[in-house]
Phi, psi and omega in degrees: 000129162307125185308177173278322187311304184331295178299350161262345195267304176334300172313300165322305184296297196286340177300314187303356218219345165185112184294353189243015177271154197223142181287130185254305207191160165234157170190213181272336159284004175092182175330088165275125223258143173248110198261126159299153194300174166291060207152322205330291198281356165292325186286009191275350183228005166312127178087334190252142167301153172267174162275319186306317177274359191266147169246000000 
């Protein structure tokens, strides 16, 4: 099992390297990492006006 410190510095490196990923799991094999889909947070705004485009 990975320490905690192990498990924050993972964490740290993979946040550096992809900002929306969230640890899925720990175990006896290390870290497991969960990476948002590809697209995910544009589509949170798909369809809605900016203030720049609402009239």
């Amino acid at each position: 099992m990975p320490t905690k410190r192990q498990i924050e510095e993972a964490y740290k490196i993979a946040r550096d390297l992809c900002p929306g990923v969230r640890i899925k799991g720990v175990g006896p094999d290390g870290v497991v990492f969960e990476y948002p889909e590809k697209g995910d947070e544009a589509d949170e705004w798909a369809g809605k006006p900016f203030s720049g485009d609402a009239a």
